[in-house]
N, C-alpha and C positions, 0 to 999 in steps of 0.2 A: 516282378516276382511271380506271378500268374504263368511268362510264359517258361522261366523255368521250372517253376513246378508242372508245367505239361510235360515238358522232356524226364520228369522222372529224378529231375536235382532231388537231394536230400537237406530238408530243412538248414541245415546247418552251411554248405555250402551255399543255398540261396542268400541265408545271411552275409555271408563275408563278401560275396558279388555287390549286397549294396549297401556294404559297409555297416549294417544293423547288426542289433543285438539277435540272436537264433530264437529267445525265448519272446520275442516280440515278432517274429516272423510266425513261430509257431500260433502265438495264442490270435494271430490274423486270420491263421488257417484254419482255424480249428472253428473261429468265427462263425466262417463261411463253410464250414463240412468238409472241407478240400476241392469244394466246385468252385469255380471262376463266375462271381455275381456276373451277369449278361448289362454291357452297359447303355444306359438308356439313350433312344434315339426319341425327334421328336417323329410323330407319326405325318405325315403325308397328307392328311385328310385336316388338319389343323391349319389356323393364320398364322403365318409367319411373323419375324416381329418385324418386315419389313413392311409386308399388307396392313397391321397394326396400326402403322404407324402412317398409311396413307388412310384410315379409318378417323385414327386424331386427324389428320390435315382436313378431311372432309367433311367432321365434325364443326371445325372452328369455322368452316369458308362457309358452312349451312346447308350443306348439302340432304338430299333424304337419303335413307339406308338403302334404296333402291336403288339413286346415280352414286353411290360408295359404292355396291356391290357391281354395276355397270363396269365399274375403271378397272377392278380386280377382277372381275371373271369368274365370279362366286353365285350363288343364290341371296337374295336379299335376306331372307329367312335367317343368314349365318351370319350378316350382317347386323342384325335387329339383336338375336341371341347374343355377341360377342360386346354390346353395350350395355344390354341388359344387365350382365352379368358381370362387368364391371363401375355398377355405382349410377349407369343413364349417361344423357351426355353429358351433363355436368362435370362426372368426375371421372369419365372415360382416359384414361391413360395407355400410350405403349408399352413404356416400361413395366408398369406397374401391373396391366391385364397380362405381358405375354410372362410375367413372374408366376403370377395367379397359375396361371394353365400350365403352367411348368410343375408345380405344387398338386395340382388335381390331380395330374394324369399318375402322381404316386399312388395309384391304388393297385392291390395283387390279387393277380387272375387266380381265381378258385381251381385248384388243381379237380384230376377227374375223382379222385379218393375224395373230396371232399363235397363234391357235392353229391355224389354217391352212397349214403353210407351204408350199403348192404355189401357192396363192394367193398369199402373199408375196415370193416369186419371180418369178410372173408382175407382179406390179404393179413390185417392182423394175425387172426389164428392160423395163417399156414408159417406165415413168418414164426409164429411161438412157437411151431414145429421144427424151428431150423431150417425151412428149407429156403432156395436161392431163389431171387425174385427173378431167376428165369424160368426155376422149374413153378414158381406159382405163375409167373404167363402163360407158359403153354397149358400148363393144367386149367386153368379157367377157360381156354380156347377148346380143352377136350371135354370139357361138364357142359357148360352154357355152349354149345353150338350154334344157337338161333339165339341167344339172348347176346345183341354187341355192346348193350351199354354193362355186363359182366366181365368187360375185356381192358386189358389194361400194358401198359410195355413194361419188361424188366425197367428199360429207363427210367422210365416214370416210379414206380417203385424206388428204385434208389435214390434218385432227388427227393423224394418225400422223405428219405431217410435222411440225409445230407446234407439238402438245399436248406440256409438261414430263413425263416418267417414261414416256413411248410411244415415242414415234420408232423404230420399228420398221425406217423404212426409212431408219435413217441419218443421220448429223450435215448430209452434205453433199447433202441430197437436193431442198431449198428452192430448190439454184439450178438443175433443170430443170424449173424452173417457167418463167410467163411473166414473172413480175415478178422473180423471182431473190431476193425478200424473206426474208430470215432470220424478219421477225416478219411476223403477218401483220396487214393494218386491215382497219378497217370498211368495205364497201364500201356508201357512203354519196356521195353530190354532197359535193365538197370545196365547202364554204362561201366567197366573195370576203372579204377581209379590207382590201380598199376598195384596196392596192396592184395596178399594173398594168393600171387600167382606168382609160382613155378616155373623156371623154362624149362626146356625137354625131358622131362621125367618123363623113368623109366615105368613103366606099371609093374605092380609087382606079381603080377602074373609072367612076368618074360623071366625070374629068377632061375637061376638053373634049381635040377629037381634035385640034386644035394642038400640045397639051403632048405627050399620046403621041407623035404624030410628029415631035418637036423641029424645028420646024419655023419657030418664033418664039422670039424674043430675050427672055428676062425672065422665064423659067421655074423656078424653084432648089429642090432637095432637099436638105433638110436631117438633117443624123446626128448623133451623139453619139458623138464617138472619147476610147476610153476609156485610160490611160495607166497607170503606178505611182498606187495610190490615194495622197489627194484626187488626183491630176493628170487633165484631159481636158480638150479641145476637142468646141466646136461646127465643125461643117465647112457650107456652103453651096456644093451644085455647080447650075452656070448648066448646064441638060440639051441645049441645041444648042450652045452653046461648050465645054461643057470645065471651063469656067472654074470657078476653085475659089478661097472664102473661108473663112479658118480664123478662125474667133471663139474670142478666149483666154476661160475660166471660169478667172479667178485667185481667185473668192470659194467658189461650191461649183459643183456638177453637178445643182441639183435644180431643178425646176420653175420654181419662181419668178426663181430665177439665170439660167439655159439661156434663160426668159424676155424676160428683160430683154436680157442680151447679145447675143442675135437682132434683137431689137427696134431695139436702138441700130445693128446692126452693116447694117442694112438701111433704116434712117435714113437712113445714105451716099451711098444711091444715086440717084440721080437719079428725081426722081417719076414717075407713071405718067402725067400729060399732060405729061411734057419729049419732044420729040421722039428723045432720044438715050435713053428710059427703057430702065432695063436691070430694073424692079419690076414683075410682073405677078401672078404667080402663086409660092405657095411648097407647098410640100410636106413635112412633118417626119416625123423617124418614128416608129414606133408603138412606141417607148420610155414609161417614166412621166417621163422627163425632158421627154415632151412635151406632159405633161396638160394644161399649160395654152396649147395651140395656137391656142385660140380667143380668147385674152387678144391675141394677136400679132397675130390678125386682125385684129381691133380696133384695135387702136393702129395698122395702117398699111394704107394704102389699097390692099390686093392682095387677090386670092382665097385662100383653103388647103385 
């Protein structure tokens, strides 16, 4: 889930990748701020549960904590502390001590806002100002120049906003952001999912300067009036008259529908070599109802 939401997936698509409910993907995310909890490793300086477990063995054979830490390559000292703290030898376990240690090491590192709190203050109140916890980093780097424990990364800022068990500056602190996001994404190019796009459209700056000027008969812009769903109309306005034709979509509103009832409803009209033609030119808008504008071209002998 995590690493599509790095690339910028939209909730709801994450869902149906793993087969989950969207509103149980969301209220995950939202959990967690939209950051990615960091998953725990054990540290390097710690027994492992296999040295542990040559600690039991050299418990039971009677060994001292000194020739136990000889065979592991430890200090006895870490030796002495890791029985201690589970129970003496008597009830010194592997299992059970390297569980223990696993449970302990869940304590959360004191972000620098919190053990700061002059600094926490100040970033509150610049935050209530609206501003971005980038322009409060750099501004703290241009007042406090000599003072660095006054210094802080936009990062940081926002995981205190964000991060589950931080939020140091508050539940409601996300909406003087710029985005006002409760969780936060990836910022990543949102991906085309092929709705909403147009192929080769014209700009309508390339129209001849007739049409701009309304200044000729036969010109028509075409919309999509949208109604109580299913209901809408196609509309066709003539741009020097006025004149307005309402195309019913009694089947649906999409592409190939919008299509065709254009197609037929401009059919009507008098062709472009009738001296009375009222067919010259059409224009539709930049709806996906009108992806296929180019199909319309086609079928009748105007420009679009």
């Amino acid at each position: 889930m995590w690493e599509l939401w790095a690339k910028g997936e939209p909730s709801r698509l994450i869902a149906r990748s793993l087969r989950s409910n969207p509103s149980a993907v969301r209220a995950h995310l939202a959990k967690h701020g939209g950051v990615r909890p960091p998953a725990r490793r054990r540290s390097g300086r710690q027994l492992t549960v296999e040295q542990r477990e040559e600690v039991t063995r050299g418990i039971a054979a009677g060994l001292s904590s000194r020739a136990i830490a000889g065979s592991l390559g430890c200090a006895p000292s870490t030796v002495s502390r890791e029985i201690a703290r589970n129970g003496g030898r008597a009830a010194c376990r592997a299992t059970s001590a390297d569980r223990a240690a696993w449970e302990r090491a869940r304590r959360p590192k004191a972000s620098r806002l919190e053990l700061r709190p002059e600094l926490l203050q100040i970033v509150r109140e610049r935050l209530a100002l609206d501003w971005s916890p980038e322009q409060i980093a750099h501004w703290l780097r241009r007042a406090y120049p000599h003072d660095p424990l006054l210094r802080i990364s936009h990062e940081t800022i926002y995981r205190s906003i964000y991060v589950a068990g931080r939020r140091e500056l508050g539940p409601g602190s996300a909406k003087h952001l710029r985005s006002g996001r409760s969780v936060r994404r990836a910022r990543v190019p949102q991906r085309a999912h092929g709705r909403g796009v147009l192929r080769n459209m014209v700009s309508i700056r390339d129209r001849p300067a007739c049409v701009s000027e309304r200044a000729e008969v036969g010109h028509w812009e075409g919309d999509l009036v949208m109604g109580a769903r299913p209901s809408a109309v196609a509309t066709l306005v003539e741009r020097s008259t006025r004149y307005v034709r309402v195309v019913p979509l009694p089947d649906d509103y999409k592409a190939a529908q919008v299509r065709s009832a254009i197609a037929a409803n401009l059919a009507l009209l008098p062709p472009p070599t009738s001296p009375c033609s009222r067919r010259r030119f059409a224009r539709p808008s930049r709806g996906i109802a009108a992806a296929r504008w180019q199909s319309i071209k086609s079928s009748q002998p105007i420009s679009a």
